[in-house]
C-alpha positions in Angstrom: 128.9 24.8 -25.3 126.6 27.5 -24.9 125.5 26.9 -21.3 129.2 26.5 -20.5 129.8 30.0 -22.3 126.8 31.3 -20.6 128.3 30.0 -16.8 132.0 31.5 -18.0 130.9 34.7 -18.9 128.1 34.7 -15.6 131.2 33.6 -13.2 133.6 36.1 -14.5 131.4 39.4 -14.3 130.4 37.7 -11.0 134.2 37.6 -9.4 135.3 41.0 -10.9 132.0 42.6 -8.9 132.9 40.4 -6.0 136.5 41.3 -5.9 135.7 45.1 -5.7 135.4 46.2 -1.5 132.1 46.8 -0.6 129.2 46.4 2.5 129.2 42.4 2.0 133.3 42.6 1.9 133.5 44.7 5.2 130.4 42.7 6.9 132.5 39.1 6.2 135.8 40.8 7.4 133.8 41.5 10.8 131.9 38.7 11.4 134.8 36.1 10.5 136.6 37.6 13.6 134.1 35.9 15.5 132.6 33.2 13.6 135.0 32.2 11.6 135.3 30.3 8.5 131.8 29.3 8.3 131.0 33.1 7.8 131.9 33.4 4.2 129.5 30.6 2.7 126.5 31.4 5.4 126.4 34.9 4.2 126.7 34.1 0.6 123.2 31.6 1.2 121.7 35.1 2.6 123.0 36.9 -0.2 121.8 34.3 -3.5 118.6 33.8 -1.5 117.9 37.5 -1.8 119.6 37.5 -5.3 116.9 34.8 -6.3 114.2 36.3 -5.6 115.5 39.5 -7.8 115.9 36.8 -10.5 112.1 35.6 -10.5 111.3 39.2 -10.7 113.2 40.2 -13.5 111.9 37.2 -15.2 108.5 37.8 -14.5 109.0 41.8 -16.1 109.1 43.4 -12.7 111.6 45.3 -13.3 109.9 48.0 -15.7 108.4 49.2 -11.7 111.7 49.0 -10.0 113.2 51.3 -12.9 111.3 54.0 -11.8 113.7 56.8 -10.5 111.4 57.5 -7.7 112.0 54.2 -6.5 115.3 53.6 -6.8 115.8 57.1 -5.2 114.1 55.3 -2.5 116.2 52.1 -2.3 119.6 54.7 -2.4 118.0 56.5 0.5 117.4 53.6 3.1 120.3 51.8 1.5 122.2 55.1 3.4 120.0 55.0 6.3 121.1 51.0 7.1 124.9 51.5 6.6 125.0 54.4 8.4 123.1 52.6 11.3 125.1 49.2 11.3 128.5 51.2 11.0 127.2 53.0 14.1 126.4 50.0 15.6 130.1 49.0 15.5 131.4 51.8 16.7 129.6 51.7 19.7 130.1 48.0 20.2 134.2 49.2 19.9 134.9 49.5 24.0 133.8 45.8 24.8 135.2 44.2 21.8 137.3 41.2 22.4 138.9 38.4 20.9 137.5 35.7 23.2 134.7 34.4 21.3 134.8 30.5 22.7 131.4 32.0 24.2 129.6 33.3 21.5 127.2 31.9 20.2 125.6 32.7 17.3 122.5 31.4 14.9 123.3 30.4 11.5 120.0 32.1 10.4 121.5 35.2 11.9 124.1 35.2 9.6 122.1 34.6 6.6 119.8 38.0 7.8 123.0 39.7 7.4 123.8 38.9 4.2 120.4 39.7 3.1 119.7 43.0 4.8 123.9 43.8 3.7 123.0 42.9 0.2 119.8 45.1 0.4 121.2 48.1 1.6 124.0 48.3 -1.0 122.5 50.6 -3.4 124.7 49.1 -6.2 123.2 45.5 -5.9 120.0 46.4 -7.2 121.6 49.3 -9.8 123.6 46.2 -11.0 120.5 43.9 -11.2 118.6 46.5 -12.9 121.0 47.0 -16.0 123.9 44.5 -16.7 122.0 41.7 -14.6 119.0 42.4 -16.7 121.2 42.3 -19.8 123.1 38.8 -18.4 119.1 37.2 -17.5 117.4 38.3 -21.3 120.5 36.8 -23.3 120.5 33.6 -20.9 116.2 33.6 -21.2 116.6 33.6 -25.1 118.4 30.2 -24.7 115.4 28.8 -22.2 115.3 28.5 -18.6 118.0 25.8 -18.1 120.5 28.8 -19.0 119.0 31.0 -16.5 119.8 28.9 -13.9 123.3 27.8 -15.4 123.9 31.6 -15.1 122.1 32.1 -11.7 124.8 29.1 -10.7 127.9 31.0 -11.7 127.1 34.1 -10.6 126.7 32.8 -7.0 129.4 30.1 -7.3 132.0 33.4 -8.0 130.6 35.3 -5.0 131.1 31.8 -2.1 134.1 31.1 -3.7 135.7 34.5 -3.0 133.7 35.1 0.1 134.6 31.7 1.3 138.3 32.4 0.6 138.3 35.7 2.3 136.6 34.3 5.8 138.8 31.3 6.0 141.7 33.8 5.6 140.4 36.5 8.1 139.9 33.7 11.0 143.3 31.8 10.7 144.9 35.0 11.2 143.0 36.3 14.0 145.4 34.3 16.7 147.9 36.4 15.5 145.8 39.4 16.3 146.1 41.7 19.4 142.7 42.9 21.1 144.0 46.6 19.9 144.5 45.7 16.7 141.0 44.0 16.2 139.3 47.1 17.9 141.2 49.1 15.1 139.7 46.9 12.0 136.5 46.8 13.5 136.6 50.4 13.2 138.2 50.6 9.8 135.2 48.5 8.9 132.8 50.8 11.2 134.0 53.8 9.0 133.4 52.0 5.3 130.1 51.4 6.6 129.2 54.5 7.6 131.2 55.9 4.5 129.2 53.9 1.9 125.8 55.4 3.7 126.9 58.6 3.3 128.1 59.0 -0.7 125.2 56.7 -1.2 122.5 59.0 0.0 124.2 62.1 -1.7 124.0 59.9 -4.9 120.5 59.4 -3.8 119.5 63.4 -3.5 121.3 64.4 -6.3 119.0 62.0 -8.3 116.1 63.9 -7.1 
């Protein structure tokens, strides 16, 4: 009962983050266009490996260096620098957009980067690791490592679920897209970015 209490509450905090829009949201909405449905789960295995490794460290007491303000100032700061960069990168890419992908072709391992270096320059990821994921990882430790991982199991299970659901959903409907209207979300998506870089690395200097 307690490892099932422990993967409830894990799952639930999990899909309420997930749920809110976000760098990972906008980067699955773009890349289903032309990947499809396999998008959601491959940037998810990009994502929990990344999420992982911030597990071992916080087990392993790490995280007493990573609270420094100096370095999180630091994370906020390229965090900005990478949105603002990939948002640009879309915007530019706007003019030759189209929605004949038959000829892409694309490595898996390209999309599990992406989900890494998305994950990495959210800001938020590592502010939420730092307090309630530290919180979630010392009351799962105090029941053993086998409730570690239940909870390391929710938490991604809640994240490919809702990923999964929202690439499946994005590349049915893109035959009933026009090119115009693709352009236009691709630039919706461009401007989040590019938006999330910017009020993150004002967050960042004001911290200074």
């Amino acid at each position: 009962m307690e490892f099932l209490s422990v993967f409830f509450v894990s799952f639930a905090i999990a899909i309420s983050g997930a749920l809110m829009p976000g760098p990972l949201l906008t980067l699955v909405i773009a890349e289903s266009f032309k990947h499809g449905a396999k998008t959601g789960p491959i940037v998810i295995l990009g994502h929990a490996l990344l999420e992982l490794l911030m597990l071992i460290l916080l087990i392993f007491s790490l995280n007493r260096f990573i609270h420094n303000p100096v370095v999180l100032t630091a994370i906020s700061l390229i965090g900005a620098i990478v949105l603002i960069y990939l948002g640009g990168q879309m915007l530019f890419s706007l003019p030759g957009l189209t929605l004949e992908f038959d000829q892409v072709k694309t490595r898996s391992s390209e999309l599990v980067w992406s989900g890494i270096t998305m994950s990495l320059a959210n800001p938020f990821w590592s502010i939420w690791w730092l307090t309630i994921g530290l919180g979630l990882v010392i009351s799962a430790r105090q029941l053993g490592l086998k409730a570690v991982g239940v909870f390391f199991l929710g938490h991604i299970l809640a994240d490919l679920l809702w990923y999964t659901a929202v690439s499946v959903t994005v590349s049915r409907g893109r035959k009933l897209i026009s090119r115009d209207a693709y352009r236009g979300i691709i630039l919706v998506c461009a401007l989040i970015l590019i938006g999330f870089g910017i009020y993150f690395g004002y967050s960042s200097v004001k911290l200074v």
